[in-house]
C-alpha positions in Angstrom: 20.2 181.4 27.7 17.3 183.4 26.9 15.2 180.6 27.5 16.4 180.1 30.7 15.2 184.0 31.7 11.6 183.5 30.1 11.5 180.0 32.7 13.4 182.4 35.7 10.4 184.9 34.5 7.8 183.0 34.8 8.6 180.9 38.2 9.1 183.9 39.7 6.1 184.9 39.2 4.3 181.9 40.2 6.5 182.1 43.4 5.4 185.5 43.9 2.3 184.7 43.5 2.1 181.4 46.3 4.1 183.4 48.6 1.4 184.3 50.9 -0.3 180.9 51.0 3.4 179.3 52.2 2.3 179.9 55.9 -0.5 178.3 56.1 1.2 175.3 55.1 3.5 175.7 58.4 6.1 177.1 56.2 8.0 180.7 56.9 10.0 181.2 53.6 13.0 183.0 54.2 15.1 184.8 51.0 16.9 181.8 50.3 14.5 180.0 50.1 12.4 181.9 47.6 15.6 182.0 45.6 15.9 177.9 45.5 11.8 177.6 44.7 12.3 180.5 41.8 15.7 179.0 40.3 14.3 175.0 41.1 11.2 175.7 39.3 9.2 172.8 40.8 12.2 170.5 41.4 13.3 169.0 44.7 17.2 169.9 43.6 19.2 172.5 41.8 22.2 170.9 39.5 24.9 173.0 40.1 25.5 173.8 36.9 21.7 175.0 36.7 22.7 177.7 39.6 26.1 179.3 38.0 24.7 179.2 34.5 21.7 181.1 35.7 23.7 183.3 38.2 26.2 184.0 34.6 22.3 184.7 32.9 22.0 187.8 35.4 25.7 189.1 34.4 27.4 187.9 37.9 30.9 185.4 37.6 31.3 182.9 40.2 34.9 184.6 40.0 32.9 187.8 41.4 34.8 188.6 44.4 31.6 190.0 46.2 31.2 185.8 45.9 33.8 184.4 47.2 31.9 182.2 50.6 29.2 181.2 48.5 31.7 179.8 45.6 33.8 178.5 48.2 30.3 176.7 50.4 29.3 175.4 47.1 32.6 173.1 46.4 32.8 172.1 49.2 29.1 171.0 49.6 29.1 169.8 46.1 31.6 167.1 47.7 29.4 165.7 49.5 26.9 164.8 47.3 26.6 161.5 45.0 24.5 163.4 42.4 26.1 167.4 41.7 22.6 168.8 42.8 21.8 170.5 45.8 18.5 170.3 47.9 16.4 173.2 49.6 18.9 173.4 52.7 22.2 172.3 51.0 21.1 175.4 48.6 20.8 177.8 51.7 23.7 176.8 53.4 25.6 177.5 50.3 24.1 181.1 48.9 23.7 182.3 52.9 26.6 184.6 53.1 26.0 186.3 50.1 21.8 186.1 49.9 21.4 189.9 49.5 23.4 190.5 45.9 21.7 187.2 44.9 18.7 188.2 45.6 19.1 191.3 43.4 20.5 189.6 40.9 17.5 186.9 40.6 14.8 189.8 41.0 16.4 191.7 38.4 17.2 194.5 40.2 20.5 195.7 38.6 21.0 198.6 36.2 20.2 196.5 33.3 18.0 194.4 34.6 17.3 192.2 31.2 21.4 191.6 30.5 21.4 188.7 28.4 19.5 190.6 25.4 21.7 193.3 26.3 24.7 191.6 25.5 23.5 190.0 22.2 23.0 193.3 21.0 27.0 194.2 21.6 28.0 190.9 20.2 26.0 192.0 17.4 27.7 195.3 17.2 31.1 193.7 17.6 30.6 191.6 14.8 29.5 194.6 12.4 33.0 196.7 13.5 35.0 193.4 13.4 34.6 193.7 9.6 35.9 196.8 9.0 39.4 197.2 7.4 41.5 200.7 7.2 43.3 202.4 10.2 47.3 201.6 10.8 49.0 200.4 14.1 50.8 203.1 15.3 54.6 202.5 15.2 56.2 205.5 16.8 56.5 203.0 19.8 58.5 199.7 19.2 56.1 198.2 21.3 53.0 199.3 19.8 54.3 198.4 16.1 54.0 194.5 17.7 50.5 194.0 17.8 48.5 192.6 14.8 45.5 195.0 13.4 43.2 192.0 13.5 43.2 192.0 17.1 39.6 193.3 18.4 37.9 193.3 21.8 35.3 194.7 23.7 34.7 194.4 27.6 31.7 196.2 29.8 31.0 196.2 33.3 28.0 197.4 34.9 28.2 199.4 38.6 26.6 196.7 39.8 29.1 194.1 38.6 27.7 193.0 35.9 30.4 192.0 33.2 30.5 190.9 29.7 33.6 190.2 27.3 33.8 189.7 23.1 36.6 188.8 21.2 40.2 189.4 22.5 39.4 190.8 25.9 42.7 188.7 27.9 45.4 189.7 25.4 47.4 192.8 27.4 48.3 196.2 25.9 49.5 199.6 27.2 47.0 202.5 28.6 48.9 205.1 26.6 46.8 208.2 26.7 43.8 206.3 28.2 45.6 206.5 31.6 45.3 210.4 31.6 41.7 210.5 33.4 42.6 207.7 35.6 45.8 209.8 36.9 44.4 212.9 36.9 41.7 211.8 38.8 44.1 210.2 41.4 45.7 213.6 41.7 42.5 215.3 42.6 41.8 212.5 45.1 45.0 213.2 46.5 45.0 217.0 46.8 42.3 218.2 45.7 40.6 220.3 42.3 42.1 224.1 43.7 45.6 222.7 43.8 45.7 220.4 40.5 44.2 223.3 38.7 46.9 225.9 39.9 49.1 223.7 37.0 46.4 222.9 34.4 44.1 224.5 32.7 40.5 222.6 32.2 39.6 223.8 28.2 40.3 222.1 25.2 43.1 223.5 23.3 42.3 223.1 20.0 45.6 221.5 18.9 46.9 218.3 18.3 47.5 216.8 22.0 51.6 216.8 22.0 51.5 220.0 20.9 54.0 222.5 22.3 52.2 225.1 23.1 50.0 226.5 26.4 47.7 228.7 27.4 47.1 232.3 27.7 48.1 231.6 31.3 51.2 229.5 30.5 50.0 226.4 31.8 49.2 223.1 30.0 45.2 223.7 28.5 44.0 220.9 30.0 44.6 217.2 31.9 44.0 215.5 28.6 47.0 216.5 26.4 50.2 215.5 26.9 51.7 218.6 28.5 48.6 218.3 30.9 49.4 214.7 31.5 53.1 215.5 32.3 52.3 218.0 34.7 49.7 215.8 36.2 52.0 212.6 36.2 52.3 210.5 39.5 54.8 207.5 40.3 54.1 204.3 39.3 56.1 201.2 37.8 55.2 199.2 35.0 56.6 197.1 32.2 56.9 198.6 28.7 58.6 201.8 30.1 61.6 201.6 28.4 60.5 201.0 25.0 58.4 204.6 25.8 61.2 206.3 27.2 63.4 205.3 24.1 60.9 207.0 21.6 59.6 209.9 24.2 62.0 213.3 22.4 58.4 214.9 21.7 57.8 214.7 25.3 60.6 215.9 26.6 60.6 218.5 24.7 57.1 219.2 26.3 59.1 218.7 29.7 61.7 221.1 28.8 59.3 223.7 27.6 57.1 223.0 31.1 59.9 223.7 33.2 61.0 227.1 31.3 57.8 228.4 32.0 57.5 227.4 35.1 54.2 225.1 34.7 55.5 222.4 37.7 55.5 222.7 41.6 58.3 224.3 43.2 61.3 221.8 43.3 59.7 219.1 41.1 62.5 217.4 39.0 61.2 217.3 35.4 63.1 214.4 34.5 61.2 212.3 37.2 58.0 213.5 36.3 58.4 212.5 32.6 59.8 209.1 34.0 56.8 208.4 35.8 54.5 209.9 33.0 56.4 207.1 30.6 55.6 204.6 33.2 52.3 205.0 33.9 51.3 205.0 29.6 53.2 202.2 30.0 50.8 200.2 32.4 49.7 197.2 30.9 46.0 196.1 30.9 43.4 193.7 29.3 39.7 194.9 28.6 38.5 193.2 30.9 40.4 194.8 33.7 40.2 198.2 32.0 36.4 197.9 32.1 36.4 197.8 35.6 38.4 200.9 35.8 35.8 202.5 33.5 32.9 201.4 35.7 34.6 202.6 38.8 34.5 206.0 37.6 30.6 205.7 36.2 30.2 204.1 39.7 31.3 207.5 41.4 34.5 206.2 42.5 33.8 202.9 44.1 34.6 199.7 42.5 31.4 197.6 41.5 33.2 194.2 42.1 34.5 194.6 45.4 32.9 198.1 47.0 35.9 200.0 47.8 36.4 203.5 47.8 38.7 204.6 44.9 38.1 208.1 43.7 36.4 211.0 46.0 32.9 212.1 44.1 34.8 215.4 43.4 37.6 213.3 41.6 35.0 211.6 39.5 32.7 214.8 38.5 36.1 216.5 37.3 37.2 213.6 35.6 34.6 212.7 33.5 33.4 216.5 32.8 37.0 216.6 31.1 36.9 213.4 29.2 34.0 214.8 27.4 35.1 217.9 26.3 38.5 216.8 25.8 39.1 212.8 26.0 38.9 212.0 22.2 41.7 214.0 20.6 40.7 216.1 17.8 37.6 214.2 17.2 36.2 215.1 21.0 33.6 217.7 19.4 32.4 215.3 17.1 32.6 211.9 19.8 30.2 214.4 22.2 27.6 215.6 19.7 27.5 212.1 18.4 27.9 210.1 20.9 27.3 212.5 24.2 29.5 210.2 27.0 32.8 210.6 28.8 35.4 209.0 26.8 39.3 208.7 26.4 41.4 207.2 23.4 44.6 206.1 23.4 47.6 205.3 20.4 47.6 201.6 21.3 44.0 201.1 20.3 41.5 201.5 23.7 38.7 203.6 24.2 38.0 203.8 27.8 33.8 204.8 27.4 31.6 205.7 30.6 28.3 205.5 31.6 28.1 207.5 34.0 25.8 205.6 36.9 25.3 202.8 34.4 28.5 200.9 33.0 32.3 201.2 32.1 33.4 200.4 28.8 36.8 199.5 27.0 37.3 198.9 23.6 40.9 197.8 21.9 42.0 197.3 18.7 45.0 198.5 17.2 44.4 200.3 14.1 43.7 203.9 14.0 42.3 206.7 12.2 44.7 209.9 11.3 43.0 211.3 14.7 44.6 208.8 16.6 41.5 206.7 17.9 40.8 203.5 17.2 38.7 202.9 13.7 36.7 200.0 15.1 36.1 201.3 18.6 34.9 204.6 17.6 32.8 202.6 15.1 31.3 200.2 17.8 31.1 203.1 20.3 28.5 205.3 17.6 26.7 202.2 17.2 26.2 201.2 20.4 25.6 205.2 22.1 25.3 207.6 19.3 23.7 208.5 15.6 25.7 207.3 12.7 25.5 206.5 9.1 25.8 203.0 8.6 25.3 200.9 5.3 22.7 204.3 4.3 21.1 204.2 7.2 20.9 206.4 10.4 21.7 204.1 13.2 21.8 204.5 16.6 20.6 201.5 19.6 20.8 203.1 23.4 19.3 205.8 24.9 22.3 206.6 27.0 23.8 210.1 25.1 23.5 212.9 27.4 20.9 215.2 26.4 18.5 211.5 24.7 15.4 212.2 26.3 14.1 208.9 28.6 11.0 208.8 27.8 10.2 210.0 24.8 13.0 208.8 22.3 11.1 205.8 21.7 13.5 204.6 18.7 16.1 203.6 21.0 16.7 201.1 23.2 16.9 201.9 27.2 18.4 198.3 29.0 17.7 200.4 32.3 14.2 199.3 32.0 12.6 195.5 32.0 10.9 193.9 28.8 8.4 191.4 28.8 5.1 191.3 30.4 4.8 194.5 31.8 1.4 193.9 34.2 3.2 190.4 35.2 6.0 192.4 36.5 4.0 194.8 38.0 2.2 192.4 40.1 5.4 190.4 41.1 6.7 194.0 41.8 4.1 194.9 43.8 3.0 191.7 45.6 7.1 191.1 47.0 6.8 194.8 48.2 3.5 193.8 50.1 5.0 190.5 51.5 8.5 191.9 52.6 7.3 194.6 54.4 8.5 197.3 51.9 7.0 200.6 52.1 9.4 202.6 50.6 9.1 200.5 47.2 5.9 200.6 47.8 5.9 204.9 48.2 7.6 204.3 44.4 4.9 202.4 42.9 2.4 204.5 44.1 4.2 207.8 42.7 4.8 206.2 39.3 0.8 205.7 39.3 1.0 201.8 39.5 -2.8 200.2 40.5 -2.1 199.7 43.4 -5.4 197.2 43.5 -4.2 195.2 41.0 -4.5 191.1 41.5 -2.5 188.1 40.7 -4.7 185.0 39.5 -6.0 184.3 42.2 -7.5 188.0 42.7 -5.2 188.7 45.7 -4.2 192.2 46.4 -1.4 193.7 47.9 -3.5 194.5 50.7 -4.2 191.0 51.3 -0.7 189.6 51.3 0.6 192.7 54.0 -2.7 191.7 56.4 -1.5 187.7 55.8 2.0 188.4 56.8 1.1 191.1 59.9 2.8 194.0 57.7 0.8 196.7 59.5 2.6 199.8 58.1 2.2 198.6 54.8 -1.5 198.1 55.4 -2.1 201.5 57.1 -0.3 203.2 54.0 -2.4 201.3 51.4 -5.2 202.3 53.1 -4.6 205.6 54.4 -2.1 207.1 51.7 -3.6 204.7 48.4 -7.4 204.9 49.2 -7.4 201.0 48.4 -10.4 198.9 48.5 -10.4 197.5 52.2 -12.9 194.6 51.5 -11.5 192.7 48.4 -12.4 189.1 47.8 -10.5 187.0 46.0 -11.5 183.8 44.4 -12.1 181.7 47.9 -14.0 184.9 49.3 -11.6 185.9 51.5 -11.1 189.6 52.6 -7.8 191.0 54.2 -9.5 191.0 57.4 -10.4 187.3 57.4 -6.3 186.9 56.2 -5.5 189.1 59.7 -7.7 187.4 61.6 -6.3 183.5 60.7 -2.6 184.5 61.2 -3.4 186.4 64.4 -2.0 189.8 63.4 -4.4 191.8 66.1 -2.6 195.2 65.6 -3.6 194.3 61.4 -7.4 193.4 62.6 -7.3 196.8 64.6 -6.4 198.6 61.7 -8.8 197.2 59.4 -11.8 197.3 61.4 -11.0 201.1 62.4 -10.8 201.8 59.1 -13.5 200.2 58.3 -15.6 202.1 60.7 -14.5 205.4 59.5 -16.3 204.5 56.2 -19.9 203.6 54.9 -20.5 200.8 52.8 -20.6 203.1 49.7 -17.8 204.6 50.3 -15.8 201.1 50.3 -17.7 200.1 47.0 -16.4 203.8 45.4 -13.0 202.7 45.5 -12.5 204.7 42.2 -13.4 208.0 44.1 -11.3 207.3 46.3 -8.3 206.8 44.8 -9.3 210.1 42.5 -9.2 212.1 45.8 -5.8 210.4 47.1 -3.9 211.5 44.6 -4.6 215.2 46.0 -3.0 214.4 49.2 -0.2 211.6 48.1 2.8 213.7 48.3 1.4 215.3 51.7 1.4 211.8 53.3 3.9 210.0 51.4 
């Protein structure tokens, strides 16, 4: 797989790199076919297998709803041919509905843009907690007492759908207390943070979370407990309720204690509420489904795989502040100075873990510490997040706890940001920006100091590929806002202005030459200089 990258790597930037001589050959590349030349890599057809086991390299399923036409295109195309391969316009035809995610995908431009290393590292990870031994299935609950402590799984997915699986991620178990955020998010959605919190309080209690006890204000300390939960509860059906309700006295005791003091609405019927609180802990999910859930909420409320709104921002904020201070039972202090992210356990085994903007996380396995959280998933979740002792050594592998600093923790791993070659990237980077017309990526590179004269082999600049292609924005603002060289030559002597000229691009010729009037020939050759005295004025003009 990796292999497959490093080849994706380097004919993209080859591709990048002949871009601008495509027209002169009579051809007008349009994003799908950039996509079949950087995917072909010199071939005349793309086995279809090649496509979906590259498209799975970037973190996409062909299951990936956001998919669905181009899936569907590709069967029915792939019937029509003798050989399983698809040339340059069977290829179009086929990835033309959905050309934009694809074209992210391929250029790397999701939140972790180098996923395949990513994901070895939590296979890795899932391995070292599959090993540990300790914990006991909780047996309160018939139905818990069921599953077998061997049983392990992890499941991510990214906000921009990117998904991976390990171990038992299709075998289904019950939310339990993992479906607090979730509903109490819903009820905030629904009515909104002044009314939910007329009921609930928003601190940690201190206390065990089926404690019966409340605050100073008589109301439930926060959404997170069981009380809180109750209070919060909405209605919704689902399987394993009965074997809840069965073993629920501690909770309706809660119930009964809510109602004398009066912690419910005005007419709610307590025995209802604890119904539907039973049936929602009672939901049944797998980790893969439940990391979707996750992502939605680091994803602000919309749902990476299909783009609908779930959660209002509000919803979200709440949500997530609460499952850090409170999410992890009595081991919530320690899970946020160690680990520093949004979490919720529950007694059947999950961790629901967010990223917030980045990824959703659920982790399952059944055995659990005398907190109540899952030995293995807290385990994988210090690993993978926080700082921990492990084997005598202080371990930690992402920069992704709160208060890590981005840029100068340089011990941990960011996946945010691309490995590799980083002047090859550059170049690509830079070179697409000039060819497709993008200023504002260009307005980026600039600000994050990129040369903005750097070359590909050929000694092409930026500015060359925007005058080729009659990009005249992009060629005032390298001029005007960069202070680049207007008179490069790369290695056939050509300048941008001869490039403008060929193609025709008279509004690019008229740009050039003014510009080139407005400067002697020293000036031109002091490109240093001038890009010294540009960066005075950049954020004025940018």
């Amino acid at each position: 797989m990796l292999s497959i990258c490093c080849s994706l790597l380097r004919a993209a930037y080859v591709l990048a790199c002949c871009l601008q001589y495509l027209p002169k050959a009579g051809i007008l590349p349009s994003l799908e076919d950039l996509l079949f030349y950087t995917i072909a890599e010199g071939q005349e057809k793309i086995p279809a297998h090649k496509f979906t086991t590259a498209l799975k390299a970037t973190g996409l399923r062909t299951g990936d709803p956001r998919l669905k036409e181009c899936m569907e295109m590709l069967k029915v195309t792939l019937k029509t041919t003798s050989d399983g391969a698809l040339d340059r316009h069977l290829f179009k035809k086929c990835v033309q509905s959905n050309i934009v995610l694809l074209t992210q995908a391929f250029r790397k431009k999701f939140v972790i843009p180098d996923f395949q290393p990513f994901c070895a590292h939590i296979d890795d990870l899932y391995e070292n907690a599959k090993n540990l031994s300790g914990g006991q299935v909780a047996d309160y609950i018939p139905q818990l007492a069921r599953f077998s402590p061997d049983l392990w799984a992890v499941a991510l997915c990214t906000v921009d759908g990117q998904r991976h699986t390990v171990g038992d991620t299709k075998v289904p178990f019950c939310l339990q207390s993992c479906v607090k955020p979730l509903k109490y998010a819903i009820a905030v959605h629904d009515h909104g943070t002044e009314y939910v919190h007329r009921f609930i309080g928003k601190e940690p209690s201190g206390l065990r979370f089926n404690k019966l006890f409340l605050n100073e204000d008589d109301k439930p300390h926060n959404p997170m407990v069981n009380a809180g939960a109750i209070v919060s509860s909405l209605s919704l059906l689902c399987p394993s309720f009965q074997s809840e309700r069965e073993s629920g006295d501690r909770n309706f005791a809660i119930g009964y204690y809510l109602k004398e003091k009066k912690c419910f609405p005005e007419g709610t019927d307590m025995t209802s509420i604890l119904d539907f609180y039973f049936q929602l802990c009672s939901i049944e999910v797998t980790c893969e489904s439940a990391s979707v859930m996750a992502a939605t909420l680091a994803n602000g409320g919309f749902c990476p795989i299909t783009g609908e709104r779930v959660l209002s921002p509000e919803a979200v904020r709440n949500t997530l502040s609460l499952m850090h201070s409170c999410g992890m039972y009595d081991f919530s202090g320690q899970f946020a100075f160690h680990v520093g992210l949004p979490a919720k356990s529950g007694v059947a085994g999950g961790i629901l873990l967010v990223v917030p903007n980045v990824m959703g996380i659920m982790c399952w396995s059944p055995p659990l510490d005398k907190l109540g959280n899952s030995v293995r998933g807290i385990q994988f979740c210090t690993l993978l997040f926080g700082v921990t002792i492990f084997n005598e050594d202080l371990v930690s592998l992402c920069n992704f706890h709160n208060y890590d600093n981005l840029r100068h923790f340089a011990k941990k791993l960011d996946p945010r940001r691309e490995g590799g070659d980083q002047r090859v990237k550059s170049v690509i980077n830079l070179l697409f920006a000039a060819y497709t017309g993008d200023v504002s990526a260009l307005r980026r590179f600039a600000l994050s100091s990129m040369d903005m004269e750097q070359r590909d082999y050929d000694s092409r600049t930026a500015l060359h590929v925007a005058a080729a292609e009659g990009h005249a924005e992009v060629v005032r603002f390298l001029l005007e806002a960069c202070k680049v060289n207007p008179v490069p030559k790369d290695r056939w002597g050509n300048t941008p202005m001869d490039e403008a000229v060929h193609f025709g691009h008279h509004d690019v010729v008229t740009i050039l030459r003014d510009y080139h009037n407005q400067y002697s020939p020293q000036d031109t050759q002091d490109s240093a200089t001038d890009k010294q005295n540009a960066e005075k004025n950049l954020d004025g003009m940018l």
